[in-house]
N, C-alpha and C positions, 0 to 999 in steps of 0.2 A: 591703431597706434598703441604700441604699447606703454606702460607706466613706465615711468624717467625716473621715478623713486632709486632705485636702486642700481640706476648705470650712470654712467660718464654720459655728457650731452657734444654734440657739435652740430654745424648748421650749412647747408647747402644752400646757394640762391635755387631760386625757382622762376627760368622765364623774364628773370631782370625787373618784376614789378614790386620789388620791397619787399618780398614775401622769404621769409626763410625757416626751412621745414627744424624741426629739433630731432633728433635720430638718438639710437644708443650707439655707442663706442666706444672704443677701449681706452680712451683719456682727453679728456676735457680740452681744448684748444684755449692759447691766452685769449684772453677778449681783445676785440680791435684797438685799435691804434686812434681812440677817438675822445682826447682831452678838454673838449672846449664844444659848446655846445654850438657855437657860430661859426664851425666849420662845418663844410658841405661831407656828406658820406659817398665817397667813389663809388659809382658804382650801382648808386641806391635811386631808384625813380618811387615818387609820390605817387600812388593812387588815387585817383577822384569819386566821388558818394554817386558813378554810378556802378560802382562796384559794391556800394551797401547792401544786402539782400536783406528785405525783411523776411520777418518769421510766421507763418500761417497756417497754423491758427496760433495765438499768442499763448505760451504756457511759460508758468512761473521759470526761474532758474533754479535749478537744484541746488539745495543746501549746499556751502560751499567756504568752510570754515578756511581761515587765516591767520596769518599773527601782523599786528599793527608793529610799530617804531619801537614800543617799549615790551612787546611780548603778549602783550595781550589775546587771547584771541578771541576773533569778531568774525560777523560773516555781514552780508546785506541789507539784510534785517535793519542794520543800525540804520542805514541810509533810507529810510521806508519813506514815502511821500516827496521823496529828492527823484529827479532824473537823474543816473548814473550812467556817468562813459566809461566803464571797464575794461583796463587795457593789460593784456598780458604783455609782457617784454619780459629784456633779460640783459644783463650788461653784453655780453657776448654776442646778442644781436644786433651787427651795426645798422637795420632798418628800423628797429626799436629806438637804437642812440641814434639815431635821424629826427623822428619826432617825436623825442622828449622837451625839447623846445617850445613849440607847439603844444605839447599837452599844458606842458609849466604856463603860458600866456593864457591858455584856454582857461585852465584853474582861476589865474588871477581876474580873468576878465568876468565869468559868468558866476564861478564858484558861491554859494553860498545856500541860504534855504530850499532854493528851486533846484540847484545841480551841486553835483560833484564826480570829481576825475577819481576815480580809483584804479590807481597804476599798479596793477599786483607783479609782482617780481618773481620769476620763479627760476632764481639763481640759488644754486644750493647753497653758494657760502650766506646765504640770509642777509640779515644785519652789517655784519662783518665785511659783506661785498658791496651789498648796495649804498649805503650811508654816506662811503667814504667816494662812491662814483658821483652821489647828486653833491656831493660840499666841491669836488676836485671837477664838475661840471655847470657850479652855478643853476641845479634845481633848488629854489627856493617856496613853490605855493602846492608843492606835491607831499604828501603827505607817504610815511615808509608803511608800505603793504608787503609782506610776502608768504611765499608757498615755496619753501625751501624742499619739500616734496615732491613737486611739481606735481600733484593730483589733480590738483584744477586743469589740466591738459585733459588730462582722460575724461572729467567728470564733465566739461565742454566741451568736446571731441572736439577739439582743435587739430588742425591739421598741420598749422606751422606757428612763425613767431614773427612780428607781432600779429595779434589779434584782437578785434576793440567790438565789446558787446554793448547796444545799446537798451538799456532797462527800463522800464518804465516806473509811475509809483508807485505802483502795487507789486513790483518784486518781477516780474512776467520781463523777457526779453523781447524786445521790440525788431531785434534783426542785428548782424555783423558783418565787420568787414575784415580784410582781410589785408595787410601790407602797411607800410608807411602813408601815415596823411597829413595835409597839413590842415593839423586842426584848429587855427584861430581865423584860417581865410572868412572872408565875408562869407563864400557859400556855405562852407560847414559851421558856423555863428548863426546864419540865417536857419538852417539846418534843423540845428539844437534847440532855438528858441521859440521854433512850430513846435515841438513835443515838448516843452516844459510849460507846464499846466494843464499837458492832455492824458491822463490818466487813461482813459479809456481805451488806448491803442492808437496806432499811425495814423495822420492824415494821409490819407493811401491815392496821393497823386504823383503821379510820373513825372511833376518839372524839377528840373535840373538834372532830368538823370538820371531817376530814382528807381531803381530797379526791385519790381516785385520775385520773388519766387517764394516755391512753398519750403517750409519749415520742419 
């Protein structure tokens, strides 16, 4: 895939499972038509954690610099000894504006020394775009990450939008998925809270679903 730094973005469904690719093109499309976070997205199906793949053998994430809320820029590192769900979205992707709802409860529910949501944005209007979607959506426990760049696509060879990387505390990516989920269900709570305080790597069983492949 090539770098989005420097083209216009728009997004195709794929297959109908919440997955939507990011491509280059010759002008940006408005973002959906999706004001309220308690509306359903037409069109948009959840995926479920057995479409997780983990990652084998575990190796760190590559350096992967940012800018926070006020410009700052941070990368992982800061999140060290936390489980981190790292989710790429984008306002423009209505399976992204699916479950950002979901992440937002996730945040508020597990959020704190042991985890954290990091919703990285890689909407080129930055700040300017995203800020005014989470106040005029009702995200209140997410905190403003973005990649107005969009290099974190290439540097995570992602293939579409959204996509949600699961980290462990030592910085090493534990596996990803790929589409819309709903992240506060009991199964994906139950999920989360097998890997927070497992450092070491996945508990590598198959219930619920859990799908191995290599890395």
């Amino acid at each position: 895939m090539r770098t989005l730094a420097a083209t216009a973005i728009f997004c195709v469904t794929l297959g109908g499972a919440g997955l939507w690719m990011a491509l280059a093109g010759p002008s940006a499309p408005p973002p959906p038509a999706v004001l309220t976070l308690d509306q359903p997205s037409p069109g948009v199906t959840a995926v479920g954690l057995d479409k997780f793949r983990y990652m084998e053998p575990l190796a760190p994430v590559p350096e992967l610099p940012f800018l926070d809320g006020e410009g700052r820029r941070v990368d992982l590192s800061e999140f060290k000894d936390r489980l981190v769900l790292l989710n790429l979205w984008a306002t423009w992707c209505a399976p992204c504006v699916k479950e950002m709802p979901a992440l937002d409860r996730l945040q508020a529910q597990l959020g704190g020394p042991g985890f954290q949501v990091v919703a990285l944005s890689v909407d080129r209007g930055g700040k300017d775009q995203v800020q005014p979607f989470y106040q005029r959506t009702g995200v209140k426990n997410l905190a403003l990450y973005l990649d107005p760049s969009s290099a974190s696509m290439q540097t995570l060879k992602l293939r579409g939008l959204p996509t949600t990387l699961l980290v462990d505390q030592e910085g090493r990516e534990l596996g990803r998925i790929e589409g819309a989920v709903e992240w506060d269900s009991p199964e994906v709570i139950a999920f989360l809270r097998k890997h927070m305080g497992h450092g070491g790597g996945p508990n590598r069983d198959s219930r619920g679903g859990v799908v191995r492949t290599g890395g």
